[in-house]
SEMARBA-426353 format. One record per atom (N, C-alpha, C): residue number from 1; residue in one letter; atom name; x, y, z. Coordinates in steps of 0.05 Angstrom, whole numbers, padded with zeros to 5 digits, always signed. Each point is the difference from the previous one (the first is absolute). Layout:
SEMARBA-426353
ATOM pos code site      X      Y      Z
ATOM NUM    a   CA      X      Y      Z
...
//
This chain:
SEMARBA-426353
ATOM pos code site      X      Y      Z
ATOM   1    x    N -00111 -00106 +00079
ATOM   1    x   CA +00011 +00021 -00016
ATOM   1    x    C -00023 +00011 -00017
ATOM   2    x    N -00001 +00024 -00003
ATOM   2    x   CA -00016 +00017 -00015
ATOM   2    x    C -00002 -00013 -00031
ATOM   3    x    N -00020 -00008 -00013
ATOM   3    x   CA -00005 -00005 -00023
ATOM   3    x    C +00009 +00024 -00019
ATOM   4    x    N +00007 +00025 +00005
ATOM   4    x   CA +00013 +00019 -00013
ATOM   4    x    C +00030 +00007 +00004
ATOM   5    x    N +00013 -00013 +00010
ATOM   5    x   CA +00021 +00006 +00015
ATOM   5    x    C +00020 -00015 -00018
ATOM   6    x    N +00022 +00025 -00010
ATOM   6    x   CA +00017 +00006 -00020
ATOM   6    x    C +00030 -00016 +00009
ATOM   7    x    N -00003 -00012 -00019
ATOM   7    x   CA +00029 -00026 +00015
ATOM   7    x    C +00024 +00010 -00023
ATOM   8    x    N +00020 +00000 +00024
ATOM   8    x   CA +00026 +00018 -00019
ATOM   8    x    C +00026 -00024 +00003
ATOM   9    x    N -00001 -00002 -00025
ATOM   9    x   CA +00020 -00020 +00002
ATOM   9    x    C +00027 +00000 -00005
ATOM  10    x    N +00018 -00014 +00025
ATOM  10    x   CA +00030 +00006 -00004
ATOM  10    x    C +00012 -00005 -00029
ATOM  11    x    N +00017 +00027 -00001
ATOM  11    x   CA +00022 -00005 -00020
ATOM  11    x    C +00025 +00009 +00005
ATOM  12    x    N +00016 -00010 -00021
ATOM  12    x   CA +00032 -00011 +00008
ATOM  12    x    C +00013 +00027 -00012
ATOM  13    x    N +00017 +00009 +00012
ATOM  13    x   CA +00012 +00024 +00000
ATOM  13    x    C +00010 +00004 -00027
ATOM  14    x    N +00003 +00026 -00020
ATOM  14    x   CA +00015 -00006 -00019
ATOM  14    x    C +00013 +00020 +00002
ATOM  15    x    N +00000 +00027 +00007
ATOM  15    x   CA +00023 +00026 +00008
ATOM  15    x    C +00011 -00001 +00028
ATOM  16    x    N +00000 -00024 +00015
ATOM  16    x   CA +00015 +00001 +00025
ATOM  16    x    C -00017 +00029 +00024
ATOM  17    x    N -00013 +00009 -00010
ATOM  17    x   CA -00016 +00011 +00018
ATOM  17    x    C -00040 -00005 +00000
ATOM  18    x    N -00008 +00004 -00018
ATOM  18    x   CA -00034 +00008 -00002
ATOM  18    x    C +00000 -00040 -00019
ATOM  19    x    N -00023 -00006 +00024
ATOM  19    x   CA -00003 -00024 -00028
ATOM  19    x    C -00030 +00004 -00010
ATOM  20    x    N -00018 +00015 +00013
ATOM  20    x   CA -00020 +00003 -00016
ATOM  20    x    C -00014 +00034 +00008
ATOM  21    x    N -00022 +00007 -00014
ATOM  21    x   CA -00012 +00021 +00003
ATOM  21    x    C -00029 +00000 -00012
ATOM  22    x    N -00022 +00004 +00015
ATOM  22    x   CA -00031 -00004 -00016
ATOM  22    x    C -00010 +00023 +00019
ATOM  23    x    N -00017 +00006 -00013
ATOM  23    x   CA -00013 +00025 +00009
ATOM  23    x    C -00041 -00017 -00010
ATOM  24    x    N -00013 +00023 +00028
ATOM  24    x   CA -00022 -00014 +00003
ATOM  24    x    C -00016 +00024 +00005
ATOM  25    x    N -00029 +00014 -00008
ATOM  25    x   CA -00013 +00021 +00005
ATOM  25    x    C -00027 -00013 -00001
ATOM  26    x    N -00019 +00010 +00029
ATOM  26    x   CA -00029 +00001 +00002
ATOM  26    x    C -00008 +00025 +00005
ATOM  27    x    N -00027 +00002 -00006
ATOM  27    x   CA -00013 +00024 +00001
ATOM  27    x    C -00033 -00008 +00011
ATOM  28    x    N +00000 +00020 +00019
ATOM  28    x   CA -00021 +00000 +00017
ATOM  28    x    C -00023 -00015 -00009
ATOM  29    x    N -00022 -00016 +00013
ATOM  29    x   CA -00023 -00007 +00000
ATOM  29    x    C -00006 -00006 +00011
ATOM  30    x    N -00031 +00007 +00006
ATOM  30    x   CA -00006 +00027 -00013
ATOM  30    x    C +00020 +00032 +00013
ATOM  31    x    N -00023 +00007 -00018
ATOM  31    x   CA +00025 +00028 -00002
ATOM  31    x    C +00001 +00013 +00014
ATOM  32    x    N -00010 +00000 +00017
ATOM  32    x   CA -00003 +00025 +00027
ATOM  32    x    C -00005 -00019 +00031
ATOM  33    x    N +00009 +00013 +00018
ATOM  33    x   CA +00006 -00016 +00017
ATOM  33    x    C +00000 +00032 +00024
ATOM  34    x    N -00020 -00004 +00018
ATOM  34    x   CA -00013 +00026 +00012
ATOM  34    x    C +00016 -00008 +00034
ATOM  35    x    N +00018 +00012 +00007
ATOM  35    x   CA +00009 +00003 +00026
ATOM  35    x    C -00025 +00012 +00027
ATOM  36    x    N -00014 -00005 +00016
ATOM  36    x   CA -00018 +00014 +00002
ATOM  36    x    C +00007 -00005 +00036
ATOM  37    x    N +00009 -00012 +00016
ATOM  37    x   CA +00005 +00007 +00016
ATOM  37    x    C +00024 -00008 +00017
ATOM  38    x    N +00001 +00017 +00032
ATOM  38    x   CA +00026 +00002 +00011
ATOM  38    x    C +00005 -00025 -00003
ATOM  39    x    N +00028 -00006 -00002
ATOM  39    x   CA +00017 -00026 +00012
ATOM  39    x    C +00026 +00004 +00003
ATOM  40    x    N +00011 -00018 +00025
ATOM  40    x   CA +00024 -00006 +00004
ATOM  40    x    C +00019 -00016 -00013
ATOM  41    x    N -00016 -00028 -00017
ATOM  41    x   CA +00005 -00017 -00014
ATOM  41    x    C -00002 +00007 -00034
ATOM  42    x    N +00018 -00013 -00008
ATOM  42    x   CA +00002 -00002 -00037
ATOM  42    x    C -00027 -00018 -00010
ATOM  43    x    N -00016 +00011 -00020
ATOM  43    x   CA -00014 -00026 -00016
ATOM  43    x    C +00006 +00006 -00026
ATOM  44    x    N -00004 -00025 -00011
ATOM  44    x   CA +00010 -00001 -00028
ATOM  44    x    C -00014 +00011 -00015
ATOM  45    x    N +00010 +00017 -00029
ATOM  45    x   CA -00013 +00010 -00023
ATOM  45    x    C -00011 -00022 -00016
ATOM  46    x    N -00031 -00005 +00000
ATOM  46    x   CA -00005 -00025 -00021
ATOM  46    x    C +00007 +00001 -00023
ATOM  47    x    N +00001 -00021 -00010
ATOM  47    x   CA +00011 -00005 -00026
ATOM  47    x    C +00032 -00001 -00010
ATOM  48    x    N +00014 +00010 +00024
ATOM  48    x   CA +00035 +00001 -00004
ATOM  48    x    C +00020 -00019 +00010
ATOM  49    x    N -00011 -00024 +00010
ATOM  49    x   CA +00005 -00021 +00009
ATOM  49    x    C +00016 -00020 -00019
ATOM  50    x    N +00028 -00003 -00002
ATOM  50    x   CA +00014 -00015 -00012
ATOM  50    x    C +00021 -00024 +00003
ATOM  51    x    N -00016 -00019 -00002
ATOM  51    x   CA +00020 -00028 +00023
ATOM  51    x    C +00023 -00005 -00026
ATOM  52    x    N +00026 -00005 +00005
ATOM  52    x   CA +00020 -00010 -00007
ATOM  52    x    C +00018 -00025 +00013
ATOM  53    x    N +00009 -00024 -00012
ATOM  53    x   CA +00005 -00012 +00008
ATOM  53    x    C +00033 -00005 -00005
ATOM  54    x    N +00029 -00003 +00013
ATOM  54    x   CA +00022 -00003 -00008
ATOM  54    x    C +00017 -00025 +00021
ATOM  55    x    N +00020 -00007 -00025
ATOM  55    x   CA +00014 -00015 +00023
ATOM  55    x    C +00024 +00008 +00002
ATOM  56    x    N +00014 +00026 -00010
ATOM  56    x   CA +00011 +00008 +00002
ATOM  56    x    C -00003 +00037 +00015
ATOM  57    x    N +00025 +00010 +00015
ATOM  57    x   CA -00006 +00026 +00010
ATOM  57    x    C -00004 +00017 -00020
ATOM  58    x    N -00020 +00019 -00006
ATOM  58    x   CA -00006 +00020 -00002
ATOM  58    x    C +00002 +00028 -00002
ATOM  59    x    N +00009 +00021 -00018
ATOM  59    x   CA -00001 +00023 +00010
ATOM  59    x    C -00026 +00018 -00006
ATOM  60    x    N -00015 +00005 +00018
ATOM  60    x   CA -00031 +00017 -00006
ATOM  60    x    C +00000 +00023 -00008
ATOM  61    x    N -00001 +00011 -00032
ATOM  61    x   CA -00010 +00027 +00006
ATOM  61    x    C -00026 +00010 -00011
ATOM  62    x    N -00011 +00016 +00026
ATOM  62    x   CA -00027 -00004 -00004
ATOM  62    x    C -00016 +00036 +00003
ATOM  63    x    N -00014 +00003 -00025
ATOM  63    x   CA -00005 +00035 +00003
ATOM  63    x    C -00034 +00001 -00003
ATOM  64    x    N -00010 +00018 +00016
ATOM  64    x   CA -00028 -00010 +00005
ATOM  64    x    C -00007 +00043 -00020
ATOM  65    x    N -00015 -00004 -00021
ATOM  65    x   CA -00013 +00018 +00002
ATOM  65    x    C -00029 +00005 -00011
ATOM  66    x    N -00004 +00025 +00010
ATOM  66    x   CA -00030 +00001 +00001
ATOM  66    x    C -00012 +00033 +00000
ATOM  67    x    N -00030 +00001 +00005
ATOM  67    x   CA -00001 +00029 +00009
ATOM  67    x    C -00022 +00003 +00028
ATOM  68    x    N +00005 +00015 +00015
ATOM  68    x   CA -00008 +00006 +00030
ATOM  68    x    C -00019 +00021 -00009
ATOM  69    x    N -00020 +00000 +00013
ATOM  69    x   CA -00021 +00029 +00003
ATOM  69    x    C -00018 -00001 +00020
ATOM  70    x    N -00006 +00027 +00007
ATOM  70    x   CA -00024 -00005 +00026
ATOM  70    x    C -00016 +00026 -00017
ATOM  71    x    N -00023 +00003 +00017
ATOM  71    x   CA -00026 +00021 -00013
ATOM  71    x    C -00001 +00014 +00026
ATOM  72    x    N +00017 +00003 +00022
ATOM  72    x   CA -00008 +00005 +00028
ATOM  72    x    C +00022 +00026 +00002
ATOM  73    x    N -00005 +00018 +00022
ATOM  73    x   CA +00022 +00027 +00001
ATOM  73    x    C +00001 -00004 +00028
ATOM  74    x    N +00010 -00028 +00014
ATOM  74    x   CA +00007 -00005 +00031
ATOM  74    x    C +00024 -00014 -00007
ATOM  75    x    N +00014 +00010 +00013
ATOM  75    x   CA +00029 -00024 +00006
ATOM  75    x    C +00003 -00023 +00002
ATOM  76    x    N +00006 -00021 -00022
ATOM  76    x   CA -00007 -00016 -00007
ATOM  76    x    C +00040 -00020 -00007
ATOM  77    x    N +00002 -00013 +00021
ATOM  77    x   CA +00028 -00018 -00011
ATOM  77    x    C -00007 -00029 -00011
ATOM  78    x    N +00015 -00002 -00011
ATOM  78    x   CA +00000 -00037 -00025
ATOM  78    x    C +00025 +00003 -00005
ATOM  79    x    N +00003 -00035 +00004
ATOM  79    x   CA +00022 -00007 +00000
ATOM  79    x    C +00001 -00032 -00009
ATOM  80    x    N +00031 -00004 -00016
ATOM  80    x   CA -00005 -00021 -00024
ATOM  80    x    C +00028 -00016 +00010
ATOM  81    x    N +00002 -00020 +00004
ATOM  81    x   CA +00020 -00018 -00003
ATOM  81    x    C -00010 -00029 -00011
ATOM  82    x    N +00031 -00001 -00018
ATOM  82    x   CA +00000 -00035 -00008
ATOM  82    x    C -00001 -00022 +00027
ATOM  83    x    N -00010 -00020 -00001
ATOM  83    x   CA -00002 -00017 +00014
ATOM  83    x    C +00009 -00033 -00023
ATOM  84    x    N +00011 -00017 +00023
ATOM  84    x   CA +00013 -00016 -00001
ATOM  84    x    C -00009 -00018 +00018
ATOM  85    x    N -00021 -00023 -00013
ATOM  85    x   CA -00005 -00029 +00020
ATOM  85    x    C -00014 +00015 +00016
ATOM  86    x    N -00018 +00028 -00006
ATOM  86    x   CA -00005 +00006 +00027
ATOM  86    x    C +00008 +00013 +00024
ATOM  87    x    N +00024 +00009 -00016
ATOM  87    x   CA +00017 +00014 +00017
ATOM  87    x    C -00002 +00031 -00017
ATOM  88    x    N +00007 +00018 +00015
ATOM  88    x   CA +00009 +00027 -00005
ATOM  88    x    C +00026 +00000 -00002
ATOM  89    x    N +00012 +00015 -00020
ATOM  89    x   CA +00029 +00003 -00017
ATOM  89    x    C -00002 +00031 +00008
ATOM  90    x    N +00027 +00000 +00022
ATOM  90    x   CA +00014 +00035 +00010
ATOM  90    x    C +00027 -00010 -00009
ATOM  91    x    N +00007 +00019 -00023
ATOM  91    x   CA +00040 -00012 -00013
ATOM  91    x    C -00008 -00032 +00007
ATOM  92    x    N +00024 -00002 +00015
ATOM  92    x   CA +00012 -00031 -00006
ATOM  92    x    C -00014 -00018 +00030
ATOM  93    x    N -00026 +00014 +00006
ATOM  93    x   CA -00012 -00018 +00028
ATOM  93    x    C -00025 -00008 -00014
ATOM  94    x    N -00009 -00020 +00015
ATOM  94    x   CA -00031 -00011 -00001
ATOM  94    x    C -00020 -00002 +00030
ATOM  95    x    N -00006 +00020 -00005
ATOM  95    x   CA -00012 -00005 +00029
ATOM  95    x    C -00034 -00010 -00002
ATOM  96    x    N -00008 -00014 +00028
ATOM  96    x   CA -00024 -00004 -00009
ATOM  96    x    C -00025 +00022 -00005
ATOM  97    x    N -00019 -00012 -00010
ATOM  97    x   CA -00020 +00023 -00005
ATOM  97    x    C -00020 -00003 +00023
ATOM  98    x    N +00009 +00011 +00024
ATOM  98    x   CA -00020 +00005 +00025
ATOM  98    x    C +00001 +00028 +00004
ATOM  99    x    N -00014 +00014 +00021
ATOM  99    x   CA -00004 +00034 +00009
ATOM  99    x    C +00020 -00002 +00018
ATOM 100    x    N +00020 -00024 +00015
ATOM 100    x   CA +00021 +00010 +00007
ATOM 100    x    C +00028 +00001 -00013
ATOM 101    x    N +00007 -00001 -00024
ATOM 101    x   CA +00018 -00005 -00012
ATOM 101    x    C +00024 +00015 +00003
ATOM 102    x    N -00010 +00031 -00003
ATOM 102    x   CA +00016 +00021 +00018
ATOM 102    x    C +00024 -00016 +00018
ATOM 103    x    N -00007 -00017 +00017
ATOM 103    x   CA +00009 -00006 +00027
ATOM 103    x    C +00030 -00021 -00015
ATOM 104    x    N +00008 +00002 -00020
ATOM 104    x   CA +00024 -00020 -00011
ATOM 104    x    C +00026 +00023 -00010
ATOM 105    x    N -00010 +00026 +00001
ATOM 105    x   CA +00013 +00016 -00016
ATOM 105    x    C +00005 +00018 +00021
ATOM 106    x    N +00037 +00006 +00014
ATOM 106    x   CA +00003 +00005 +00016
ATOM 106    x    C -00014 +00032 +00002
ATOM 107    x    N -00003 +00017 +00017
ATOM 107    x   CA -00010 +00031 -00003
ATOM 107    x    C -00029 +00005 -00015
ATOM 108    x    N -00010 -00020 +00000
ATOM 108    x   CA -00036 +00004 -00013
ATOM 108    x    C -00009 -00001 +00025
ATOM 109    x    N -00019 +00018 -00010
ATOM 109    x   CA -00032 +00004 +00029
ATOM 109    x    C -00021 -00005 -00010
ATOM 110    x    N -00012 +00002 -00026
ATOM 110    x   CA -00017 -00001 -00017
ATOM 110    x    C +00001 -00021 -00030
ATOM 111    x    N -00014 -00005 -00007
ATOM 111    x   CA +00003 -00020 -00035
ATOM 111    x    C +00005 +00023 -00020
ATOM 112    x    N -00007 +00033 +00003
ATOM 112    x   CA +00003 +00007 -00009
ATOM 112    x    C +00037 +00010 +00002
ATOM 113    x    N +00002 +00001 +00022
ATOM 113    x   CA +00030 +00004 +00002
ATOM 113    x    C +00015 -00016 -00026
ATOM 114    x    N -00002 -00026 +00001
ATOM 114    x   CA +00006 -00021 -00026
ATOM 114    x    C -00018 +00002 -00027
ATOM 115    x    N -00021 +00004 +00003
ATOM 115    x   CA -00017 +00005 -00031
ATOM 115    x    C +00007 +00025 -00019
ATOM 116    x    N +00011 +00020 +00027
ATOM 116    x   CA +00010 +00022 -00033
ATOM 116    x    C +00030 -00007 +00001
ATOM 117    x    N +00012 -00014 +00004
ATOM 117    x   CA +00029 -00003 -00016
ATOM 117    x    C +00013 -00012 -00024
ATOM 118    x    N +00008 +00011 -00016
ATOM 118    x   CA +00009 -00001 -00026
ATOM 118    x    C -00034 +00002 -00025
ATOM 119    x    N -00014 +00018 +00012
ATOM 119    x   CA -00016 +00007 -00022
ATOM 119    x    C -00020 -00020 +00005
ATOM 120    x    N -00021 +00003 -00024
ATOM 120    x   CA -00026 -00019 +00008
ATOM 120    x    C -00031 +00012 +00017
ATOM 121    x    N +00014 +00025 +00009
ATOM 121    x   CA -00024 +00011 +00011
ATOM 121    x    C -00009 +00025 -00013
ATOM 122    x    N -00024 +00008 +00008
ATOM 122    x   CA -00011 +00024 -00009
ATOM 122    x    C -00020 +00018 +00019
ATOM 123    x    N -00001 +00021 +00000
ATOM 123    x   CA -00013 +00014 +00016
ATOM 123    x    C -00027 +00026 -00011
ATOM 124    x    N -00018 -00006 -00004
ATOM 124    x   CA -00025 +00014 -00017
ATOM 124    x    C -00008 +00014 +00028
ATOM 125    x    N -00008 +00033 -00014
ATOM 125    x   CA -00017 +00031 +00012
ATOM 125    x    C -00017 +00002 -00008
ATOM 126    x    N +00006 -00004 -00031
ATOM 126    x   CA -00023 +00005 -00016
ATOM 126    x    C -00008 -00023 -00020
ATOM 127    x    N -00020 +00006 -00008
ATOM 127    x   CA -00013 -00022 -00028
ATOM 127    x    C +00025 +00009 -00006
ATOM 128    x    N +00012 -00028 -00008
ATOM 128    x   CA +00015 -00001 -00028
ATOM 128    x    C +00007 -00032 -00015
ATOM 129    x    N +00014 -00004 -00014
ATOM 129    x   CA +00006 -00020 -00017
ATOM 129    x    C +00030 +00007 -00011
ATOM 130    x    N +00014 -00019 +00009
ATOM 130    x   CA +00033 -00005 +00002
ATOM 130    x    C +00013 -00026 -00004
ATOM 131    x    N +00018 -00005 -00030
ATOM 131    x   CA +00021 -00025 +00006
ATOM 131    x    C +00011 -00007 +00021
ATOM 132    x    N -00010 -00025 +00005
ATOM 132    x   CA +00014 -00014 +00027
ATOM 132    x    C +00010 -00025 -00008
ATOM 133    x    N +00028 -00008 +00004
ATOM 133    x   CA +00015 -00023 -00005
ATOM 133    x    C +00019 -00003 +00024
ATOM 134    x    N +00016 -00028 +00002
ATOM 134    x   CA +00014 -00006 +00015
ATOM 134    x    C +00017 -00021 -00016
ATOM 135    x    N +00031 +00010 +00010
ATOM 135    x   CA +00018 -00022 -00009
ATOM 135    x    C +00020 -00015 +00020
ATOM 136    x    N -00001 -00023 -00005
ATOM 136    x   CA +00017 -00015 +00026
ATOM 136    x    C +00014 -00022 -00021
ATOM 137    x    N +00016 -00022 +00016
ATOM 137    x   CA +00009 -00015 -00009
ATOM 137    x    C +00014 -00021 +00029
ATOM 138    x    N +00001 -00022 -00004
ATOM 138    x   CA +00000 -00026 +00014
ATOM 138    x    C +00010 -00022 -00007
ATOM 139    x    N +00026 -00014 +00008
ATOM 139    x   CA +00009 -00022 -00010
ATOM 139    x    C -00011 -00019 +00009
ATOM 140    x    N -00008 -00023 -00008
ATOM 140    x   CA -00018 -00025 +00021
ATOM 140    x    C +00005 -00019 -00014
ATOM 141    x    N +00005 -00018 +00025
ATOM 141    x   CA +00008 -00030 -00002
ATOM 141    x    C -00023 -00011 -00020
ATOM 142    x    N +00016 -00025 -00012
ATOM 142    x   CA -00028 -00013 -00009
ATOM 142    x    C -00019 -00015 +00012
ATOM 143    x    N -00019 -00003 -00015
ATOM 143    x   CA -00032 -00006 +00017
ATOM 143    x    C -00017 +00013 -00021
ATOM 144    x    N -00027 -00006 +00015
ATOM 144    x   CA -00027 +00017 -00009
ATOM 144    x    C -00002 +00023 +00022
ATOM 145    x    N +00002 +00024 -00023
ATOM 145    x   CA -00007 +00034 +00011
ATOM 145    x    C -00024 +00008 -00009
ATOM 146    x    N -00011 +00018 +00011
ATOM 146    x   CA -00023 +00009 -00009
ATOM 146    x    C +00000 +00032 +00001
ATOM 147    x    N +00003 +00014 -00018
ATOM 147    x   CA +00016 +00026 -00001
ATOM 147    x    C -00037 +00020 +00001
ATOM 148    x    N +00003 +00019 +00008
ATOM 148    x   CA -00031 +00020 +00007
ATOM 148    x    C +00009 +00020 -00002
ATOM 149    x    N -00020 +00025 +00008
ATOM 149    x   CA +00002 +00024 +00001
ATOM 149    x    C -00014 +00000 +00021
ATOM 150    x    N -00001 +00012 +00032
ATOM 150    x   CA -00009 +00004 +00019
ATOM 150    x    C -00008 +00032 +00001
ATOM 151    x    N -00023 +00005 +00008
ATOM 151    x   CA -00017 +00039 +00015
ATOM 151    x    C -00001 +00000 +00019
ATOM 152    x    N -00001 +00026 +00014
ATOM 152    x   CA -00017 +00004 +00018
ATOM 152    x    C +00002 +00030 +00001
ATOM 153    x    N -00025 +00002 +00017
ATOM 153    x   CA -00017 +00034 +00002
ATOM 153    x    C +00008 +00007 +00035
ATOM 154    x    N +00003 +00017 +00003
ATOM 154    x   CA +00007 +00004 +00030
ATOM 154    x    C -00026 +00018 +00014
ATOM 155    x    N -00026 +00012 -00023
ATOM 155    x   CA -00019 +00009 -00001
ATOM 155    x    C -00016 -00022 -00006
ATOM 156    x    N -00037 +00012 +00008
ATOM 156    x   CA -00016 -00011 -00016
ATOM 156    x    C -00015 +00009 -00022
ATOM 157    x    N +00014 +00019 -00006
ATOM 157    x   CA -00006 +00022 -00030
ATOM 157    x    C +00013 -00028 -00021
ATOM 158    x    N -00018 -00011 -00022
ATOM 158    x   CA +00014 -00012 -00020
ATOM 158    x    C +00017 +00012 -00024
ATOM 159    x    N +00015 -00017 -00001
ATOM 159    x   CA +00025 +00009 -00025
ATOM 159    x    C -00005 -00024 -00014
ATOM 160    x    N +00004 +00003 -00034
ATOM 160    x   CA +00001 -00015 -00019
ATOM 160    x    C +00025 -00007 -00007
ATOM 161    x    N -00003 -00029 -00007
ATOM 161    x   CA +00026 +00001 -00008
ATOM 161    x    C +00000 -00010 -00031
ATOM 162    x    N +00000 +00003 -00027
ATOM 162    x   CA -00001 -00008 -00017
ATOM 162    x    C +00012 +00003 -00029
ATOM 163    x    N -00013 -00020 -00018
ATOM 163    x   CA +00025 +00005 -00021
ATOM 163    x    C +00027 -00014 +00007
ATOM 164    x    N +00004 -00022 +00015
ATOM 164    x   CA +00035 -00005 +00012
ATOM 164    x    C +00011 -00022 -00016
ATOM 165    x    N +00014 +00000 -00007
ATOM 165    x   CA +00015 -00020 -00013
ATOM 165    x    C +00028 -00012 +00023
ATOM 166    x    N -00002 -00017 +00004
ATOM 166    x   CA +00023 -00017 +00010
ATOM 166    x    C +00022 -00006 -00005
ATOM 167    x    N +00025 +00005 -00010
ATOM 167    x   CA +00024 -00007 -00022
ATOM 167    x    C +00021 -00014 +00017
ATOM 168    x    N +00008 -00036 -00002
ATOM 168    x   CA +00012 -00001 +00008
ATOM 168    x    C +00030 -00023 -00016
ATOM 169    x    N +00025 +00016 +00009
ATOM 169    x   CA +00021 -00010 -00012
ATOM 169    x    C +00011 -00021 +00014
ATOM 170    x    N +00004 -00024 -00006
ATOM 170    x   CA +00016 -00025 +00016
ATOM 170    x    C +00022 +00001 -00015
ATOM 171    x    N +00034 -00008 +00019
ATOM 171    x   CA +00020 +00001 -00016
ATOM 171    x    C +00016 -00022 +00014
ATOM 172    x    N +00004 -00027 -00012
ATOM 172    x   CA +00022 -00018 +00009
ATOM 172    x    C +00021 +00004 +00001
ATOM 173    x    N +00016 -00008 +00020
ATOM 173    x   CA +00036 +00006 +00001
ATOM 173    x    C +00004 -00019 -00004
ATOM 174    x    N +00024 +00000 -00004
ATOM 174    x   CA +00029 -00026 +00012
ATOM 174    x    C -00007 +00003 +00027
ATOM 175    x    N +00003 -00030 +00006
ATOM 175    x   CA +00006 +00010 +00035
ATOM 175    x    C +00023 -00005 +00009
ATOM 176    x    N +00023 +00010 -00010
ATOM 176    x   CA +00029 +00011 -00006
ATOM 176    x    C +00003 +00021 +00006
ATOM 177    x    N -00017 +00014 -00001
ATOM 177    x   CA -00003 +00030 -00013
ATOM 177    x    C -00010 +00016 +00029
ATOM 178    x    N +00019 +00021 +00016
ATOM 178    x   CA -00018 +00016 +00012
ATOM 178    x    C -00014 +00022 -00006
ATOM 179    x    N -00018 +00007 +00001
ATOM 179    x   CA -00015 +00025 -00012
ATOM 179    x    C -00010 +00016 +00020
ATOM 180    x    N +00018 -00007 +00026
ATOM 180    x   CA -00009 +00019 +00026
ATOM 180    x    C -00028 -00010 +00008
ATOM 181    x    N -00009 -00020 +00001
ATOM 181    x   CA -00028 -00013 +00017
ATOM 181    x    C +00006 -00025 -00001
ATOM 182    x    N -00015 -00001 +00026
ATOM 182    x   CA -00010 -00031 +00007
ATOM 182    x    C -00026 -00008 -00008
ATOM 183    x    N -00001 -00027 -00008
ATOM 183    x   CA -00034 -00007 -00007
ATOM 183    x    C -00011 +00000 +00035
ATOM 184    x    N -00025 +00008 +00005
ATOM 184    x   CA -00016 +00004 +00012
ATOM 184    x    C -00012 -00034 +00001
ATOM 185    x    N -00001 -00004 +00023
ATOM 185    x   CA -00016 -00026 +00007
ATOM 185    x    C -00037 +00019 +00013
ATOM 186    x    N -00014 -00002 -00009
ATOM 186    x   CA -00024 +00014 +00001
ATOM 186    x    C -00010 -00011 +00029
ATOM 187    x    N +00007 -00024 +00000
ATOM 187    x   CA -00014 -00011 +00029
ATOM 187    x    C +00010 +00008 +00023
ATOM 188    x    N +00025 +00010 +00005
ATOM 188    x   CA +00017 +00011 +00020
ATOM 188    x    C +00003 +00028 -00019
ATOM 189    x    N -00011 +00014 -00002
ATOM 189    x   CA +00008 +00028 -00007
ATOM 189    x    C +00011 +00020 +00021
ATOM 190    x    N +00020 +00014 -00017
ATOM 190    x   CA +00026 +00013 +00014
ATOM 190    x    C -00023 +00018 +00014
ATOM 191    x    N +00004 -00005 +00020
ATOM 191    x   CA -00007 +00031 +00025
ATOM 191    x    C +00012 +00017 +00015
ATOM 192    x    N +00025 -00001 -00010
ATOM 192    x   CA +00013 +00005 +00022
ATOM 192    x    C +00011 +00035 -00002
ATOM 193    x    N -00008 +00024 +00017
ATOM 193    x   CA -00010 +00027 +00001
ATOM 193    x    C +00036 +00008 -00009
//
C-alpha cells in the first residue's frame, strides 16, 4: 500500500442514511503537464494521483479541473477522463485502458466514439486557452483505489494542460439504504455495452 494512501474509516450510522462524509483536494505537480502526442491510450496527469483505502463501500465524487491551451491554429482534440485502478470511468463502466477499448461499448468504431461522451473533450483551430474540467462519480467496494486524471491528444500538435486541481467527495451509506448503485468490484468491471 502506498505510504500516502488515505485510510477512511468505518462509521456507525447515526441518520439512518449517510454515516460519514470527507472531502479531499490535490492540485497539480508540477503544474503543467504538456500533451504532445497522438494516442489511443489514457496517461496520467502527474501529480493527481490519490490512493484511498476503505473497508467499507464507497460513493466517489470526483471533479477534475483545470485549464487546456494550445499555441497551434491546426485541429487539435484532447480529451480527459477519471480513471480508476487504471481503469477509464464512462458513467457507471470501467473499461480497460488499451487502443481497443471501443470494442466493450456496443455501436463504437473508434475510442473516440466513447471519449467524447458525457463531456471531457475539447477541440482547438486556433491558439487558445480554455477551462477544462470533468465530473463523474463511482460507487466502489472496499479495498485500495487509486483515483487519477487520464489525457490524451488524438494529434501531435501539443496541448497544455494546467493549473488542475482534483476535488474529490467520498460519501458512506447505510448499506440498508438504496441510492440507485451498486458498488463496483474494480477487478471485474461492469462491461457490459
Amino acid at each position: 500500500m502506498p505510504s500516502n494512501t488515505i485510510h477512511i474509516p468505518s462509521n456507525q450510522s447515526y441518520n439512518g442514511l449517510i454515516h460519514s462524509e470527507t472531502f479531499y483536494r490535490k492540485q497539480q505537480q508540477p503544474r503543467s503537464h504538456a500533451v504532445g502526442t497522438a494516442s489511443q491510450t489514457f496517461t496520467k496527469i502527474p501529480g493527481l494521483t490519490v490512493p484511498f483505502y476503505h473497508t467499507q463501500p464507497l460513493l466517489y465524487k470526483i471533479r477534475f479541473e483545470g485549464v487546456c491551451w494550445t499555441s497551434h491554429s491546426e485541429v487539435t482534440w484532447i480529451f480527459l477522463r477519471i480513471m480508476v485502478d487504471d481503469f477509464v470511468l464512462y458513467d457507471d463502466k470501467l473499461l480497460p485502458n488499451v487502443d481497443t477499448r471501443y470494442l466493450v461499448i456496443k455501436g463504437a468504431t473508434v475510442n473516440s466514439d466513447i471519449d467524447l461522451m458525457n463531456g471531457g473533450h475539447w477541440r482547438f483551430t486556433v491558439p487558445a486557452s480554455v477551462s477544462c474540467s470533468k465530473t463523474d462519480f463511482i460507487y466502489l467496494n472496499a479495498g485500495l483505489h487509486m483515483i487519477d486524471v487520464g489525457v490524451r491528444g488524438e494529434q501531435k500538435l501539443p496541448v497544455n494542460v494546467v493549473w488542475d486541481t482534483l476535488s474529490i467527495e467520498l460519501v458512506q451509506f447505510d448499506r440498508n439504504v438504496n441510492i440507485g448503485l451498486i458498488p463496483i468490484n474494480v477487478t471485474l468491471p461492469n462491461s457490459s455495452g
